[in-house]
PAKOLZA-675481 format. One line per 2 residues: number of its first residue (from 1); for each residue x negated, y, z negated of N, C-alpha, C. Coordinates in steps of 0.05 Angstrom, whole numbers, plus 5000, padded with zeros to 4 digits. Example, Ala and Ser with C-alpha at 12.3 -4.5 7.8 and 13.67 -1.06 7.14 Angstrom:
PAKOLZA-675481
1> 4736:4886:4844:4754:4910:4844:4736:4934:4844; 4743:4955:4858:4727:4979:4857:4742:5001:4843
END
This chain:
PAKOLZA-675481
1> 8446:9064:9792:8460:9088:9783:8456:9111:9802; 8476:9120:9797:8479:9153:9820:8460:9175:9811
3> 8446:9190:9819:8436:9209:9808:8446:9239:9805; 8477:9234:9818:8490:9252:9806:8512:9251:9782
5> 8505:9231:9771:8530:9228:9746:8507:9223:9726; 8508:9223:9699:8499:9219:9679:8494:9190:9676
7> 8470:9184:9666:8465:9150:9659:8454:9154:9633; 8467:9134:9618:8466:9143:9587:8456:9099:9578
9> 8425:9107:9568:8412:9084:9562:8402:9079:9529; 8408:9069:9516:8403:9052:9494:8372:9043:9500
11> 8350:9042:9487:8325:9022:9482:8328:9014:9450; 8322:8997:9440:8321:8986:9412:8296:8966:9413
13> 8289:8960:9382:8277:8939:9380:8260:8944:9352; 8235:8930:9357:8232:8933:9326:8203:8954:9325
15> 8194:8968:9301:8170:8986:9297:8145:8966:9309; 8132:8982:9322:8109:8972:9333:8118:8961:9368
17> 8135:8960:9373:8142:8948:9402:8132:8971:9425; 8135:8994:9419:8124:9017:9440:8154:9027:9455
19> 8171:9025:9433:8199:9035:9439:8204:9067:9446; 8181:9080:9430:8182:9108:9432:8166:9109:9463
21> 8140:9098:9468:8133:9100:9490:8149:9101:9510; 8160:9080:9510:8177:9070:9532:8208:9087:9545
23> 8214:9095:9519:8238:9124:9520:8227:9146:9533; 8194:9154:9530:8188:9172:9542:8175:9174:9570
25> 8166:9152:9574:8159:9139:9601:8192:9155:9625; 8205:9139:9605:8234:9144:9627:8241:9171:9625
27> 8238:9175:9599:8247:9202:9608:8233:9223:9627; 8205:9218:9625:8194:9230:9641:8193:9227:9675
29> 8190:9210:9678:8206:9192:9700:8222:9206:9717; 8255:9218:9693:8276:9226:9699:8269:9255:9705
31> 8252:9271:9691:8250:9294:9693:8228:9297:9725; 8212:9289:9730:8198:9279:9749:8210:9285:9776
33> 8238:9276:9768:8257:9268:9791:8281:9287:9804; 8272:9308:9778:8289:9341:9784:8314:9337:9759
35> 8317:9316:9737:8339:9308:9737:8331:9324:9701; 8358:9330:9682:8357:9345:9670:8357:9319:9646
37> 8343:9323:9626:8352:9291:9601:8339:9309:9579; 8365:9290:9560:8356:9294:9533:8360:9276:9515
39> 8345:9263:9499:8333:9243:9485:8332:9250:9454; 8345:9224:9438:8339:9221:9408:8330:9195:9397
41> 8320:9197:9375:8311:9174:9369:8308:9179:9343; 8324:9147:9323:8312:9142:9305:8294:9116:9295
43> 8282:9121:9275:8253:9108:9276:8260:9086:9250; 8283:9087:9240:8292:9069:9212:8260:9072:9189
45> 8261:9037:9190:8238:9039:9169:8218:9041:9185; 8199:9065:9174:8177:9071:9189:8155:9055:9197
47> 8163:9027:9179:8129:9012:9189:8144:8988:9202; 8113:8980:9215:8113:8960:9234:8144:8936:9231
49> 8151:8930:9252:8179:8912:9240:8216:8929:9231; 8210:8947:9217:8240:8966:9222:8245:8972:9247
51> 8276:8971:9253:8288:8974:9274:8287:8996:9275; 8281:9004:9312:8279:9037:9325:8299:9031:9351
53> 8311:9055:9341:8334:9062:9377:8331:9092:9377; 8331:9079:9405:8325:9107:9419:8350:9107:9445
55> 8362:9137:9439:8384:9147:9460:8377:9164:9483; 8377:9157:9511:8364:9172:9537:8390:9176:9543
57> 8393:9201:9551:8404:9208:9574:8403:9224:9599; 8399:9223:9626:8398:9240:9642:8413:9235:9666
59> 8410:9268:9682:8436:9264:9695:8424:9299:9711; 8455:9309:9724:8439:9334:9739:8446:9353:9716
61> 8465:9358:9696:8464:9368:9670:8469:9352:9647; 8455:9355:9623:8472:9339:9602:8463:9355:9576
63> 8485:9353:9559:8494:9368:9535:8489:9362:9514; 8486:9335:9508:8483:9328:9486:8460:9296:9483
65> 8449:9292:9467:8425:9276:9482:8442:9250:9464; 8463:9252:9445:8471:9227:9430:8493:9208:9444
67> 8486:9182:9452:8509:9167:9467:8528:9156:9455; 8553:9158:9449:8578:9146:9436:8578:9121:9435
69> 8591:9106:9413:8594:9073:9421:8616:9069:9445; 8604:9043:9462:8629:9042:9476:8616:9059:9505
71> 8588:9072:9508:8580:9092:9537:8573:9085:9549; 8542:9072:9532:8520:9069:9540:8516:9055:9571
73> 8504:9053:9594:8509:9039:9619:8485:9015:9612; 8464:9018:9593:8448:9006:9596:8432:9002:9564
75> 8431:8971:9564:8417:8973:9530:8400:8952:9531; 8373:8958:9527:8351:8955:9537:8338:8949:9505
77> 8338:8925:9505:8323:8908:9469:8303:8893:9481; 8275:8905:9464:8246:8891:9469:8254:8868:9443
79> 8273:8860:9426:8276:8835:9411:8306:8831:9407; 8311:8801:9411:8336:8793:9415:8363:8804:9394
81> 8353:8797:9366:8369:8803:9343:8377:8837:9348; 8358:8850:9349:8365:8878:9361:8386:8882:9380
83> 8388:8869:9402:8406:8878:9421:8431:8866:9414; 8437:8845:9394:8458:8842:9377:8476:8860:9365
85> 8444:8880:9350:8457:8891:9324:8465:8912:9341; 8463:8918:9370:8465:8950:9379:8487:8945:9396
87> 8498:8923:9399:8518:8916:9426:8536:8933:9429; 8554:8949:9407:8566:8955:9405:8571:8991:9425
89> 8547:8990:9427:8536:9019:9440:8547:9014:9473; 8540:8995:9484:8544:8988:9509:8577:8983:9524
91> 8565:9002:9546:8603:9002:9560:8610:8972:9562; 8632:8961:9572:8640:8941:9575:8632:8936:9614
93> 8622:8952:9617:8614:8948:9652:8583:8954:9648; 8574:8956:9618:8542:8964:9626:8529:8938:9631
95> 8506:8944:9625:8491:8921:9634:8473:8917:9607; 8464:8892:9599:8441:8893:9573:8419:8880:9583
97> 8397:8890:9579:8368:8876:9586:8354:8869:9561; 8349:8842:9558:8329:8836:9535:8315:8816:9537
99> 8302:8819:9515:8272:8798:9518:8291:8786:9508; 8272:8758:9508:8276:8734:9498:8265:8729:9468
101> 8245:8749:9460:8231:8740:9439:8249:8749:9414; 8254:8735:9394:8254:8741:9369:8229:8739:9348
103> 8242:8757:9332:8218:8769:9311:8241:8765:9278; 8234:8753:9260:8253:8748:9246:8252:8778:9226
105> 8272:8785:9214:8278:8809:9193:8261:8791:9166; 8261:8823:9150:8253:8816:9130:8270:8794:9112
107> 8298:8805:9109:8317:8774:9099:8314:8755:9108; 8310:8752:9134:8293:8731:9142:8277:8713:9131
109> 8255:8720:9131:8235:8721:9121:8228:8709:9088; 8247:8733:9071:8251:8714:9049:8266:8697:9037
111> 8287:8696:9057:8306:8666:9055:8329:8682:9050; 8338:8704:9047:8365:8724:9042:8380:8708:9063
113> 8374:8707:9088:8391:8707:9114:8379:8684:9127; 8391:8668:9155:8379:8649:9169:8384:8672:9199
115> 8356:8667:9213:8361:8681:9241:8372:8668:9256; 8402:8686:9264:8418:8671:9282:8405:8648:9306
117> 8427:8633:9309:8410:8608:9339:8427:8623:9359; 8452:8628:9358:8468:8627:9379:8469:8656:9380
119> 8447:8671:9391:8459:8709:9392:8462:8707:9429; 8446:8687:9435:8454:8695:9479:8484:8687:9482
121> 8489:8658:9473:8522:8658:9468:8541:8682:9471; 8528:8685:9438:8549:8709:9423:8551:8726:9444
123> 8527:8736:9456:8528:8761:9471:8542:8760:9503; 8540:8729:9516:8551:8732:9534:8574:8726:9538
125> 8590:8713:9516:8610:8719:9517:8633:8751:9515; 8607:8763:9514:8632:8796:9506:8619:8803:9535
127> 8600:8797:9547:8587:8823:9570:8583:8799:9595; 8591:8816:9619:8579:8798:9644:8560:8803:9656
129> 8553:8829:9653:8517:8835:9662:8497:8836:9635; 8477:8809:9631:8465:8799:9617:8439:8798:9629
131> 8422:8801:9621:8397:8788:9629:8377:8786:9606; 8360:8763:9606:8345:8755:9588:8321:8751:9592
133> 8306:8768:9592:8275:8758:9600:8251:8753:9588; 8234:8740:9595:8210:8734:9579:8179:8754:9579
135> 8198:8779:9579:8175:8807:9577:8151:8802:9559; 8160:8793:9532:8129:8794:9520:8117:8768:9523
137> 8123:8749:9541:8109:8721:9543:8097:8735:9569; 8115:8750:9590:8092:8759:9610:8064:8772:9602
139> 8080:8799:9586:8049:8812:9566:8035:8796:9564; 8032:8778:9549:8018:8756:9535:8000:8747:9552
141> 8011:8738:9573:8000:8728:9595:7983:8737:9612; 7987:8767:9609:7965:8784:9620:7947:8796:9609
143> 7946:8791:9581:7925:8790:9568:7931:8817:9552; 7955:8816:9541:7961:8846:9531:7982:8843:9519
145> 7990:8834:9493:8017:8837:9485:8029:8865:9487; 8018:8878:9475:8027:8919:9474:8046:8921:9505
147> 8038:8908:9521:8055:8914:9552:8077:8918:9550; 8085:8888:9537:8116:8891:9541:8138:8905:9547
149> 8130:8926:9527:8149:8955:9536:8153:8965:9565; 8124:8959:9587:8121:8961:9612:8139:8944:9636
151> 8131:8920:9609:8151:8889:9629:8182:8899:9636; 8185:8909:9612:8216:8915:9612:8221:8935:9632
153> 8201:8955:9625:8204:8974:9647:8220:8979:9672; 8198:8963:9680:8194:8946:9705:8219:8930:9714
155> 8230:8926:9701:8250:8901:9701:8281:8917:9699; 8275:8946:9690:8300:8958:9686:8294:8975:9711
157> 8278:8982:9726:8271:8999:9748:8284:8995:9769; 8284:8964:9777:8303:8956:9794:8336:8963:9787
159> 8347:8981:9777:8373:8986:9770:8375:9018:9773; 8358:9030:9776:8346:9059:9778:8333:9071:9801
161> 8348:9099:9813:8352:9111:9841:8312:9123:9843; 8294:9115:9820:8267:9132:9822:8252:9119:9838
163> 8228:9127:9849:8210:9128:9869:8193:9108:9846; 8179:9087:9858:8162:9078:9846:8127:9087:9833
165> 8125:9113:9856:8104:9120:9840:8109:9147:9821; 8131:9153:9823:8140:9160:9798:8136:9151:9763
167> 8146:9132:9772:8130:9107:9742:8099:9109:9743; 8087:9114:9763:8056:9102:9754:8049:9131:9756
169> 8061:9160:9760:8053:9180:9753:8060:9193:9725; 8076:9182:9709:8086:9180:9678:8074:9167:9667
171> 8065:9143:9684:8050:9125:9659:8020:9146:9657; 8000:9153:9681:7976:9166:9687:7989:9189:9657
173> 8003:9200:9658:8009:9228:9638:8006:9216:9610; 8025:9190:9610:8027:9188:9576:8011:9166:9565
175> 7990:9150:9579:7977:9136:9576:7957:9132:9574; 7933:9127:9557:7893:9128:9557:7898:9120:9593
177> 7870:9137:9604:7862:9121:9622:7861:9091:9630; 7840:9075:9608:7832:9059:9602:7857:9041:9607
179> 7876:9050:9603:7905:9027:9599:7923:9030:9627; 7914:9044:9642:7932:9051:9664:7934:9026:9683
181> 7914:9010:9693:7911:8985:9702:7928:8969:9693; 7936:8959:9667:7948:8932:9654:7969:8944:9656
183> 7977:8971:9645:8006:8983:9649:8020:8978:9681; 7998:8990:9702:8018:8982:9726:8025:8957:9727
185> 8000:8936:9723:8012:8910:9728:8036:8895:9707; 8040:8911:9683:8058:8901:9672:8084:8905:9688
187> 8089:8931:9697:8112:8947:9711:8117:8928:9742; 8099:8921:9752:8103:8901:9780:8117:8877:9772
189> 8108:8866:9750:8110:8841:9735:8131:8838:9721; 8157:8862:9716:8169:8864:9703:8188:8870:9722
191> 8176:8882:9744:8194:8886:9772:8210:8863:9789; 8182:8853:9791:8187:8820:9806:8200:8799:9789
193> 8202:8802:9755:8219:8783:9752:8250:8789:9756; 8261:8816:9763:8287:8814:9771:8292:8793:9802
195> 8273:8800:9823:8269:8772:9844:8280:8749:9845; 8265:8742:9817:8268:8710:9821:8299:8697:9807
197> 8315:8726:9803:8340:8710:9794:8359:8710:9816
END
């Protein structure tokens, strides 16, 4: 994206994923970068498991921080069923980034509903920039589920005009010390899997 036109991003997923983190990572990021953003977010059901989206936008001015259905350039789901339920937000030239992991709903759960099999289908047949990745199996892997949010990061960075230590000077701001280590390596890790496609 240009850094002179507005880029208007979608994150979703479910309570507990570090969705709010992760909105503010970027946004800070964006502001970092001279660039003007303004950000909303709702939090649904407040505990662990309710769906949270959060609306970024920045750009060299912007007016209103809510993105229309039908804008968005970028929709960014830390769980699959999520980036389903949000598709609708996403331009027809944006791009969607999501994990791979599903987490089933509460209907789910108590037999109300069966969790879809076919949502990558469903989804790639409406959009041609897809990608699917295995963000929280990387976390996992590094010894940190909580990452994920980083993997993605990382993975959406490659699509984005910012300086790389930009990210690891947002993360230093919004992050324990203590966590700054696993966070970069999530963000490299999340980097390099755009690479290998």
């Amino acid at each position: 994206m240009k850094k002179d036109s507005n880029t208007n991003i979608i994150i979703c997923g479910t309570g507990g994923q570090g969705i709010l983190l992760l909105s503010d990572l970027l946004g800070s990021v964006a502001l970092k970068e001279g660039l003007d953003i303004k950000k909303s977010e709702v939090h649904g059901m407040a505990q662990r498991g309710g769906s949270v989206i959060t609306h970024l936008r920045f750009g060299e001015k912007v007016y209103s921080p809510l993105i229309e259905e039908g804008t968005a350039h970028f929709l960014i789901s830390l769980e699959k069923l999520e980036a389903l339920r949000y598709l609708h937000f996403l331009s027809p030239k944006g791009i969607l980034i999501s994990d791979t992991l599903e987490i089933e709903p509460l209907p789910a759960l108590i037999g109300e509903m069966e969790y879809p099999k076919d949502i990558e289908t469903r989804i790639k047949e409406r959009l041609k920039k897809v990608y699917f990745i295995p963000a929280f199996q990387v976390a996992k892997e590094l010894g940190e589920p909580r990452v994920q949010n980083m993997v993605m990061l990382g993975f959406l960075s490659n699509f984005l005009p910012f300086k790389e230590e930009t990210y690891q000077m947002a993360i230093k701001e919004l992050v324990k010390e203590k966590f700054w280590e696993i966070n970069f390596q999530a963000l490299e890790k999340g980097k390099s899997l755009a690479k290998r496609r």
